[in-house]
N, CA, C and O of each residue as an XYZ file, in Angstrom:
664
protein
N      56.522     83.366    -57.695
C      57.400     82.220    -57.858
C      56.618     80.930    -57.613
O      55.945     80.719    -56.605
N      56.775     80.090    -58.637
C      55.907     78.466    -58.317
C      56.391     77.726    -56.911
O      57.582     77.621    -56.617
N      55.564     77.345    -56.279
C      56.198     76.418    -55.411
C      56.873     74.725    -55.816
O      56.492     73.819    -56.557
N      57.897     74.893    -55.007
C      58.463     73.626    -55.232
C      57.286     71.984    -55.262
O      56.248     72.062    -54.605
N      57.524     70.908    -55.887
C      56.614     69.695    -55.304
C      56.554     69.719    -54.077
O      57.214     70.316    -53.227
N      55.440     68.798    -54.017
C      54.981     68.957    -52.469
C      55.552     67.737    -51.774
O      55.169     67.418    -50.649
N      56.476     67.048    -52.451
C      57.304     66.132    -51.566
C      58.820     66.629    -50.960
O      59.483     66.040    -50.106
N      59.278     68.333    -51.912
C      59.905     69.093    -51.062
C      59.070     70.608    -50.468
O      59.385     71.798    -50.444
N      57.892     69.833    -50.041
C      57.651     71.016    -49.017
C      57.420     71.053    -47.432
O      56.719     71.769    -46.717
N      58.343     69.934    -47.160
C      58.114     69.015    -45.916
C      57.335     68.470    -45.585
O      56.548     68.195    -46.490
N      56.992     67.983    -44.331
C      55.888     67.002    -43.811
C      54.616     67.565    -43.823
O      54.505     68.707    -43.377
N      53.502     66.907    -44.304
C      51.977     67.126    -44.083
C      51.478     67.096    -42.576
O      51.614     65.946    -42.159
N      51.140     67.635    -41.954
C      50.795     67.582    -40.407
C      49.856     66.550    -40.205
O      48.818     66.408    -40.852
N      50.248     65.852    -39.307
C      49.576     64.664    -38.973
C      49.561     63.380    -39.781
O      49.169     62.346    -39.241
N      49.900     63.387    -40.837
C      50.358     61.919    -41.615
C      51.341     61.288    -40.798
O      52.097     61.979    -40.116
N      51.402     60.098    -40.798
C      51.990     59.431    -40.390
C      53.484     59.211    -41.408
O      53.268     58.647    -42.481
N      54.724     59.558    -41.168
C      55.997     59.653    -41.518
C      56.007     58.290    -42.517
O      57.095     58.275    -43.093
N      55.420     57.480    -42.803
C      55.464     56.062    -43.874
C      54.879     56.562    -44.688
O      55.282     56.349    -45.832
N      53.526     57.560    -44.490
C      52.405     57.304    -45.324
C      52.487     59.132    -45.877
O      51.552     59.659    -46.480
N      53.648     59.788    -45.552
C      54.012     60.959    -46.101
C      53.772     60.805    -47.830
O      52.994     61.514    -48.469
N      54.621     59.720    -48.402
C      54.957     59.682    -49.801
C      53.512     59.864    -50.231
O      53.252     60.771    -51.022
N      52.398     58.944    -49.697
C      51.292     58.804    -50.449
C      50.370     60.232    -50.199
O      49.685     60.723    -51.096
N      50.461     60.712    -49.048
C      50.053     62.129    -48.973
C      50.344     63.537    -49.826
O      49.670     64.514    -50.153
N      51.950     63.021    -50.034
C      52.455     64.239    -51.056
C      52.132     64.294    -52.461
O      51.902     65.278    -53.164
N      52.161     62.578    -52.860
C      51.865     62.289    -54.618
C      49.919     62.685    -54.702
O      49.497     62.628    -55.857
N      49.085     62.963    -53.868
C      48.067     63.100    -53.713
C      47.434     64.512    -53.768
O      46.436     64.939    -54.349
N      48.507     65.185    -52.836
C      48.016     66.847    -52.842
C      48.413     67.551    -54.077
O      47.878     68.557    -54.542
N      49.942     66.553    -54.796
C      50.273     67.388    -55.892
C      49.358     66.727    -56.951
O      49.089     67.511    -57.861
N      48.899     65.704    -57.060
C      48.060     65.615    -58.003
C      46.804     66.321    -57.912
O      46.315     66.166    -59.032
N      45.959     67.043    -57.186
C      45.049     67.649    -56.650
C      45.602     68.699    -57.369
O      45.200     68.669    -58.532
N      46.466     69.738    -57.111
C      47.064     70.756    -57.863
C      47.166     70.384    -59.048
O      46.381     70.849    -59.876
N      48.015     69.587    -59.377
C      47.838     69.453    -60.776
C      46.878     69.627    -61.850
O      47.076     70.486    -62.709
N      45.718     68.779    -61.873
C      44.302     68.678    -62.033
C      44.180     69.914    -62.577
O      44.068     69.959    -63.802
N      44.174     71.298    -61.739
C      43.853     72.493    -61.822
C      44.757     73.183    -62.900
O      44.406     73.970    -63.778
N      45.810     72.773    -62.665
C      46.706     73.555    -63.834
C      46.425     73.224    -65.273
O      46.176     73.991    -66.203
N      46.529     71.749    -65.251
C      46.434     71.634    -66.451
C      45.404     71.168    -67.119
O      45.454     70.380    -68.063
N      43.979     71.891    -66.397
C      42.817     71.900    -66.804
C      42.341     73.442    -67.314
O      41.368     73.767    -67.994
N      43.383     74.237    -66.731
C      43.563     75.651    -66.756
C      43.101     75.828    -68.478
O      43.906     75.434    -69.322
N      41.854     76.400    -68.892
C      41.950     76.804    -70.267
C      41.223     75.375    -71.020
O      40.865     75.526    -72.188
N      41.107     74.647    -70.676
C      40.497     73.624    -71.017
C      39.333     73.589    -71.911
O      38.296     73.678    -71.254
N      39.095     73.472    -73.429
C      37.516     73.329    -73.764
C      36.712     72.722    -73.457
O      36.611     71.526    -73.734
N      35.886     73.399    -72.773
C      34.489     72.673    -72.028
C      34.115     71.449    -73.045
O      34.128     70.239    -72.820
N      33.773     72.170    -74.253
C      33.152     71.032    -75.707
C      33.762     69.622    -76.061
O      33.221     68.735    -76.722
N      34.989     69.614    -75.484
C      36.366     68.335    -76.109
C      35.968     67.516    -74.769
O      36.179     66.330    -75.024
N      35.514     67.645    -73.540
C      35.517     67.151    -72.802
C      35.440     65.578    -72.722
O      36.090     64.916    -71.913
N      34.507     65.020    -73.719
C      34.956     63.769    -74.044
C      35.156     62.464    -75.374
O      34.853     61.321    -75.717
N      36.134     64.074    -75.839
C      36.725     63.725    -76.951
C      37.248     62.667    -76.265
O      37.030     62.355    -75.094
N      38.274     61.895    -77.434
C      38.635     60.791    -77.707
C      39.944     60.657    -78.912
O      40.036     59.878    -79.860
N      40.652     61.478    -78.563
C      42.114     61.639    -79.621
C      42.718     60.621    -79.647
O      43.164     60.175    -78.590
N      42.929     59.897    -80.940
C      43.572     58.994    -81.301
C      43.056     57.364    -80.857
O      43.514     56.239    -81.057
N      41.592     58.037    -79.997
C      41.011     56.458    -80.058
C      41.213     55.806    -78.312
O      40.775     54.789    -77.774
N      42.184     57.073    -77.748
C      42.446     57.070    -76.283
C      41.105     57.471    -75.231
O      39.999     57.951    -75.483
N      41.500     57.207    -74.450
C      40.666     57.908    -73.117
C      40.355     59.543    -73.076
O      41.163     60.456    -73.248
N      39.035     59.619    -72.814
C      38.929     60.936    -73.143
C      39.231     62.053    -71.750
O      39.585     61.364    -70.793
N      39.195     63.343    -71.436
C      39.641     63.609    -70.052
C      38.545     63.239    -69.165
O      38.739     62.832    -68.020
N      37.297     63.392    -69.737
C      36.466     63.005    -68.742
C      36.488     62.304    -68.261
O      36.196     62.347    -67.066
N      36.930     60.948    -69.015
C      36.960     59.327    -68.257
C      37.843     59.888    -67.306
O      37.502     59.951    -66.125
N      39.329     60.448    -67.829
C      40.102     60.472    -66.580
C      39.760     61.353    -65.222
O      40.259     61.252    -64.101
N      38.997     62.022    -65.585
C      38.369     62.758    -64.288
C      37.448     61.919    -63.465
O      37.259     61.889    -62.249
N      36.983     61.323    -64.341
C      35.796     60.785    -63.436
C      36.705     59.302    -62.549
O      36.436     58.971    -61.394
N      37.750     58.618    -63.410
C      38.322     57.414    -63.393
C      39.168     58.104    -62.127
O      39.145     57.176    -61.320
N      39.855     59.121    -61.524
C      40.889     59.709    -60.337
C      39.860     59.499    -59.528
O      40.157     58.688    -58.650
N      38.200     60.100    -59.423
C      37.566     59.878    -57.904
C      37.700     58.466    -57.514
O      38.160     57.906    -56.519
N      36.765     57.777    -59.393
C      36.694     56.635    -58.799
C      37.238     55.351    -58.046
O      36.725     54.623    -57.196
N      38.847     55.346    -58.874
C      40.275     54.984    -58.324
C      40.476     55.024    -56.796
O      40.741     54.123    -56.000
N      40.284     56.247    -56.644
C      40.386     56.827    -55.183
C      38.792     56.487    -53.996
O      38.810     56.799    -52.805
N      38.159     56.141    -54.353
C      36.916     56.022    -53.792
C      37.131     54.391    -53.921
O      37.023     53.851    -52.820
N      37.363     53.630    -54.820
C      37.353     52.306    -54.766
C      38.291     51.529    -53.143
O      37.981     50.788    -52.210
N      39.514     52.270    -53.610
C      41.150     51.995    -53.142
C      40.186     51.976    -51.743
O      39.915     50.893    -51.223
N      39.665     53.314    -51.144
C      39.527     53.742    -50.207
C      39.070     52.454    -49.281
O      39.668     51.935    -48.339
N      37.587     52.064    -49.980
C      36.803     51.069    -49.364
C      37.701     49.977    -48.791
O      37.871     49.595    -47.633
N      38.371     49.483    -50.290
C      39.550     47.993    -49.820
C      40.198     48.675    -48.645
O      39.765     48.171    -47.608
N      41.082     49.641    -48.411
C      41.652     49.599    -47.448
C      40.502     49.880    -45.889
O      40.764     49.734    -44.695
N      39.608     50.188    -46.371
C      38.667     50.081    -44.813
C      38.031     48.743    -44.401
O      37.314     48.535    -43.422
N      38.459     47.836    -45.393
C      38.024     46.281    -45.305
C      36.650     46.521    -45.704
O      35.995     45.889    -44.875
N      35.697     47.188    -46.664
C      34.598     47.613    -47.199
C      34.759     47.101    -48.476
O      35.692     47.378    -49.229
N      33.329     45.938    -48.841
C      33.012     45.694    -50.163
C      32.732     47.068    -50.760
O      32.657     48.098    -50.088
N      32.534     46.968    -52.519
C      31.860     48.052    -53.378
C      30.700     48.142    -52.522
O      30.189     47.401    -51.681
N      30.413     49.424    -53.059
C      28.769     49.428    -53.165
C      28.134     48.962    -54.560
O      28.804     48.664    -55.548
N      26.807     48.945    -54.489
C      25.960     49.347    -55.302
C      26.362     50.299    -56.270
O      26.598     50.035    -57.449
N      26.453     51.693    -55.607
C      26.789     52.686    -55.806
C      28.016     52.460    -56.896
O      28.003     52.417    -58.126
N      28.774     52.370    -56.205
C      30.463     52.416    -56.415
C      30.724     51.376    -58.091
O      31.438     51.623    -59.063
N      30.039     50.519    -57.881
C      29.714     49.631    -59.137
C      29.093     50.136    -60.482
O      29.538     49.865    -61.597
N      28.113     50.829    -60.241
C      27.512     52.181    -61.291
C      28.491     52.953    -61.554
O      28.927     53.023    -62.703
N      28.967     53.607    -60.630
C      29.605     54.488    -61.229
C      31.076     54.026    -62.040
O      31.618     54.711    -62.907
N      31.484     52.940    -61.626
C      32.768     52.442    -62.616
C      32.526     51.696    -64.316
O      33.126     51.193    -65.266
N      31.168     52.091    -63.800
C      30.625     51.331    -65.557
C      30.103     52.556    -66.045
O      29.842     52.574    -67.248
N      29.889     53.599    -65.376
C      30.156     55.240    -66.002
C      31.331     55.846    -66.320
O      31.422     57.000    -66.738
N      32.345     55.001    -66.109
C      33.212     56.070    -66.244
C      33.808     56.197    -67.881
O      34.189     55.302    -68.635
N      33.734     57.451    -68.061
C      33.955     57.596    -69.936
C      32.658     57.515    -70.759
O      32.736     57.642    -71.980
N      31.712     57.352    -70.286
C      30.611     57.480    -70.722
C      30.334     58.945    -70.992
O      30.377     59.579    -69.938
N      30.054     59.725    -72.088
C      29.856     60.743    -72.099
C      28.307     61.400    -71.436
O      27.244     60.794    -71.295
N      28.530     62.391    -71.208
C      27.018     63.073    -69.880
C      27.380     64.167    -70.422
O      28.564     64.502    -70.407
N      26.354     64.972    -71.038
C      26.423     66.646    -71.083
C      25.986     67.163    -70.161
O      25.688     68.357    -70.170
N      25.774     66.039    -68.671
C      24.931     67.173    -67.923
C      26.475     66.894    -67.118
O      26.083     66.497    -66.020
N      27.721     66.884    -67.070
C      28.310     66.589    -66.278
C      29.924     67.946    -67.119
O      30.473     67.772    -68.207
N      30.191     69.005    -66.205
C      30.740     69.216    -66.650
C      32.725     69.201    -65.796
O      33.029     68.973    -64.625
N      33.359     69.435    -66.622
C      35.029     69.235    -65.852
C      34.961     69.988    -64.894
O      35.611     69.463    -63.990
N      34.292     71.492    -64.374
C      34.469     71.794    -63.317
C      34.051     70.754    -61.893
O      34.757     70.459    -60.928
N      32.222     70.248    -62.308
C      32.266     69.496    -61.198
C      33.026     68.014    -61.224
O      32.660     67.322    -60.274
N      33.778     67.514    -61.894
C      34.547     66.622    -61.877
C      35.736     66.737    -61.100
O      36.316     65.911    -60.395
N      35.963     67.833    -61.347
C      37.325     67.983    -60.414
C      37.122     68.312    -58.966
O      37.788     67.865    -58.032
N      36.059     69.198    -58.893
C      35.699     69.103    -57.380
C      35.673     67.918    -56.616
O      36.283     67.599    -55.595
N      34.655     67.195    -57.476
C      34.900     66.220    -56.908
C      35.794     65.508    -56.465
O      35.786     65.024    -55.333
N      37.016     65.298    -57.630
C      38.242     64.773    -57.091
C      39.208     65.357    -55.922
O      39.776     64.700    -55.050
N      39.249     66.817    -56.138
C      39.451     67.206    -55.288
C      39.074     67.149    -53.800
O      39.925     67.539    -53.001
N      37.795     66.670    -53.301
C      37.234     66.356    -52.402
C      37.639     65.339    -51.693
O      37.847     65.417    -50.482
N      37.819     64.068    -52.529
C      38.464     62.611    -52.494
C      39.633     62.815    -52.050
O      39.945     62.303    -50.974
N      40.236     63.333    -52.520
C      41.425     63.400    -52.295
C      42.177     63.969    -50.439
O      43.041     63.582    -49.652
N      41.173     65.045    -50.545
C      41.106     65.659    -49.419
C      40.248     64.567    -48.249
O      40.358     64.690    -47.029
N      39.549     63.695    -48.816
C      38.641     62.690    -47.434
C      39.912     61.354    -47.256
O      39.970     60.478    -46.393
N      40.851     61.624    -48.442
C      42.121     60.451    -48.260
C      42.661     60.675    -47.402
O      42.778     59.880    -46.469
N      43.391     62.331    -47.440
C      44.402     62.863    -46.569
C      44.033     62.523    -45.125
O      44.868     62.224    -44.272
N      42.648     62.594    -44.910
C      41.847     63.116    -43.540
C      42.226     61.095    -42.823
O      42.746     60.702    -41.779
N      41.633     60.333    -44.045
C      41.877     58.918    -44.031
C      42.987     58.581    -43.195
O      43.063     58.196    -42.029
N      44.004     58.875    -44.273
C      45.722     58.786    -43.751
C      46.087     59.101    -42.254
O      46.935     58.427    -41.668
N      45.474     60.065    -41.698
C      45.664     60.511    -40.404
C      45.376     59.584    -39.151
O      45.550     59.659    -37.934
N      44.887     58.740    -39.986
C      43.861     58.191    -38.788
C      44.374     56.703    -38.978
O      43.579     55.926    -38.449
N      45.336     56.132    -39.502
C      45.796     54.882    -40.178
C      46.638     54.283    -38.855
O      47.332     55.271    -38.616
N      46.897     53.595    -38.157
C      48.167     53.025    -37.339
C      49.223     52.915    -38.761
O      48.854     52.719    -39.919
N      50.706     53.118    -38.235
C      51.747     52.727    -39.284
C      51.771     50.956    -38.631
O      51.982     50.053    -39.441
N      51.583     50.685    -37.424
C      51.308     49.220    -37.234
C      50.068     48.540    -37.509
O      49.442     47.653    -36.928
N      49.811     49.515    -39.045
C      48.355     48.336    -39.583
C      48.806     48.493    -40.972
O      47.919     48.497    -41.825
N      50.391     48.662    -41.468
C      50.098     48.947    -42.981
C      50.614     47.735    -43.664
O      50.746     47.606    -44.881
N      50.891     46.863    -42.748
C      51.352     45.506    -43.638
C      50.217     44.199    -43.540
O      50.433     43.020    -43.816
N      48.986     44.801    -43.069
C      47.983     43.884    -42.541
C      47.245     43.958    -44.064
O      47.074     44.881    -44.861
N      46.861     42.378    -44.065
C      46.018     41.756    -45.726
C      44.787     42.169    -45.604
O      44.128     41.945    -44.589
N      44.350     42.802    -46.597
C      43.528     43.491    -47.277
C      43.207     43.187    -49.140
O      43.684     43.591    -50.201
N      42.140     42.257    -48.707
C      41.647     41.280    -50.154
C      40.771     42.879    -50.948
O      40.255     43.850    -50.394
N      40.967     42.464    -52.703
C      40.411     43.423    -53.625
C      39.712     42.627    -54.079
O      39.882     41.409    -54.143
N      38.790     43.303    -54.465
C      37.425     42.782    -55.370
C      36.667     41.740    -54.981
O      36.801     41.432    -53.796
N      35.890     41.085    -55.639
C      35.078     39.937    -55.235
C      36.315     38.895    -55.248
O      36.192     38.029    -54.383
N      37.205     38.815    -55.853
C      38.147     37.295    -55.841
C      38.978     37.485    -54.605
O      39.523     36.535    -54.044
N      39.050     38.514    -54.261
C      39.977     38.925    -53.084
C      41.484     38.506    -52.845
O      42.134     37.803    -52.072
N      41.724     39.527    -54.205
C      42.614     39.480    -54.331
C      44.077     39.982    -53.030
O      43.806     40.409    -51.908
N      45.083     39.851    -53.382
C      45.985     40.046    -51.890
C      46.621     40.966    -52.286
O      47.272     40.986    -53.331
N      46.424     42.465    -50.928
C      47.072     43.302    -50.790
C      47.248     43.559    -49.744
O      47.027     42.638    -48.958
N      47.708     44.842    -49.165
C      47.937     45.087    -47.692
C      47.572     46.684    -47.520
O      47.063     47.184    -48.523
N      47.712     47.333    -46.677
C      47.221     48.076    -46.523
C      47.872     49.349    -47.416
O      47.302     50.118    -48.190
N      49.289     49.275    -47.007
C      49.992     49.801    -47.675
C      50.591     49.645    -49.021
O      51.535     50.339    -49.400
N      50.248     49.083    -49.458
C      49.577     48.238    -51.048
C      48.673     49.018    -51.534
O      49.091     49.854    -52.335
N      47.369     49.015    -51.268
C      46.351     49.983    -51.617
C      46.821     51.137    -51.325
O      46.232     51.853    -52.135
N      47.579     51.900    -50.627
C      47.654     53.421    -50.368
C      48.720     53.412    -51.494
O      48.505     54.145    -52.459
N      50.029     52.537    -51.471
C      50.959     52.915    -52.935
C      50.280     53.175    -53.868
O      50.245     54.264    -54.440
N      49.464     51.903    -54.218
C      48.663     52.073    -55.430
C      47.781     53.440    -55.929
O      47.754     54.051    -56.998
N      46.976     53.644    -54.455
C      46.270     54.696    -55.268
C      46.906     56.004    -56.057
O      46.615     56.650    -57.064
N      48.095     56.039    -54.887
C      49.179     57.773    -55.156
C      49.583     57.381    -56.601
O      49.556     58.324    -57.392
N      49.985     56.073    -57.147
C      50.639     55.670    -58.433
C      49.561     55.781    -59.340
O      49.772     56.506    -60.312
N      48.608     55.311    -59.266
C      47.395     54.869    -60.256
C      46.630     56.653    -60.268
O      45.824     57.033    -61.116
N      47.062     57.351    -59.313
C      46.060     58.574    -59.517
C      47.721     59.185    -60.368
O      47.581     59.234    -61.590
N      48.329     59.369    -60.157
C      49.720     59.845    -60.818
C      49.664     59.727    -62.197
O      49.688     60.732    -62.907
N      49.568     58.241    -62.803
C      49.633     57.851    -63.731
C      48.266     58.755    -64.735
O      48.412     59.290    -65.834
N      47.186     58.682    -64.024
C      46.076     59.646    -65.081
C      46.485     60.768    -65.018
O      46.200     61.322    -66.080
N      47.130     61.590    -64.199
C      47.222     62.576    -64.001
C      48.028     63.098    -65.200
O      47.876     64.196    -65.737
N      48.954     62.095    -65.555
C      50.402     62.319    -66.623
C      49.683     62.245    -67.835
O      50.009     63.011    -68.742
N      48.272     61.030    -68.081
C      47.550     61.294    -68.948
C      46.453     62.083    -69.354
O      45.838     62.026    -70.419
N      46.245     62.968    -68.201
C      45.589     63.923    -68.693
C      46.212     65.317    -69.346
O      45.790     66.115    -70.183
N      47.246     65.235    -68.669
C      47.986     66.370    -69.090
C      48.142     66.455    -70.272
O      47.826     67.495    -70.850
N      48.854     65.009    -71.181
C      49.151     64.824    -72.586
C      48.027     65.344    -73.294
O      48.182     66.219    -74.146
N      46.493     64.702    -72.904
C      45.568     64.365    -73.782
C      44.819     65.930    -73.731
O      44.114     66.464    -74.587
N      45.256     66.438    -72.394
C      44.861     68.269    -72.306
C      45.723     69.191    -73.294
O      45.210     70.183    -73.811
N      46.764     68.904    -73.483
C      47.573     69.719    -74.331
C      47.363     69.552    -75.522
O      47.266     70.590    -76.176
N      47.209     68.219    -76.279
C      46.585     67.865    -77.208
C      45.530     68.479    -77.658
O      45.613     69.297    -78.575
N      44.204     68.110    -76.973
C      43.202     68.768    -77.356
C      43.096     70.412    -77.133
O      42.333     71.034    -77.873
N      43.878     71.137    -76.092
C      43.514     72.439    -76.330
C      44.773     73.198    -77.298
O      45.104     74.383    -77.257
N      45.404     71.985    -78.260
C      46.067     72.877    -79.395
C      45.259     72.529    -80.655
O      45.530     73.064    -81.730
């Protein structure tokens, strides 16, 4: 029998009761990933149907999302690093395949959860500037965002997975 979402599978241990929502839209997207990568052609990997995003971008675009978000909310500029890799993303690599993409995300995802634990709920309305313009968010701003913005690829990978493996 499938299990229910993981926003009815009660509380995550140790999240903080605010920051539940963003924990649950996170683990089920983590699952997700897997399902509906399930069967996947290695070769389409960064196709480009209809002129859209290919899955790879979106694989690679969930760490990076999540690795960006992360920094802003630790009050951490980009890196170096972190800057490369967002001007990689969708770039096609044959040396890069969807299994280690998802690990990866999967990983992220899992160094979020670990993140979340460790958050005061009396630090989630504290300003937290994005990018070089520094822009205005809060803490809990960046954590909505990421659960939404990783959600949102997630819905597009699925489409663009079903697509390409018919």
């Amino acid at each position: 029998m499938q299990q229910p979402e993981y926003w009815l599978r009660g509380k995550i241990e140790h999240i903080p009761d605010l920051l539940q929502p963003v924990a649950h839209s996170l683990m089920q997207s983590k699952e997700e990933v897997r399902n509906y990568m399930d069967g996947f052609p290695e070769h389409r990997l960064w196709e480009k149907p209809a002129e859209r995003a290919s899955i790879g971008f979106h694989l690679q675009h969930l760490f990076g999302v999540l690795d960006r978000l992360l920094s802003y909310t630790k009050k951490e500029n980009l890196s170096e690093e972190q800057f490369l890799y967002f001007k990689k993303e969708g770039v096609p690599d044959s040396s890069i395949s969807s299994e280690m993409l998802i690990k990866k995300f999967e990983d992220k995802v899992l160094e979020t959860i670990k993140l979340l634990e460790e958050i005061p709920p009396s630090s989630l309305t504290e300003f937290r500037g994005v990018g070089r313009k520094q822009m205005p968010s809060t803490v809990i701003g960046l954590l909505f965002h990421a659960a939404e913005h990783t959600q949102r690829h997630i819905g597009q990978l699925l489409v663009t997975a079903s697509v390409l493996k018919s």
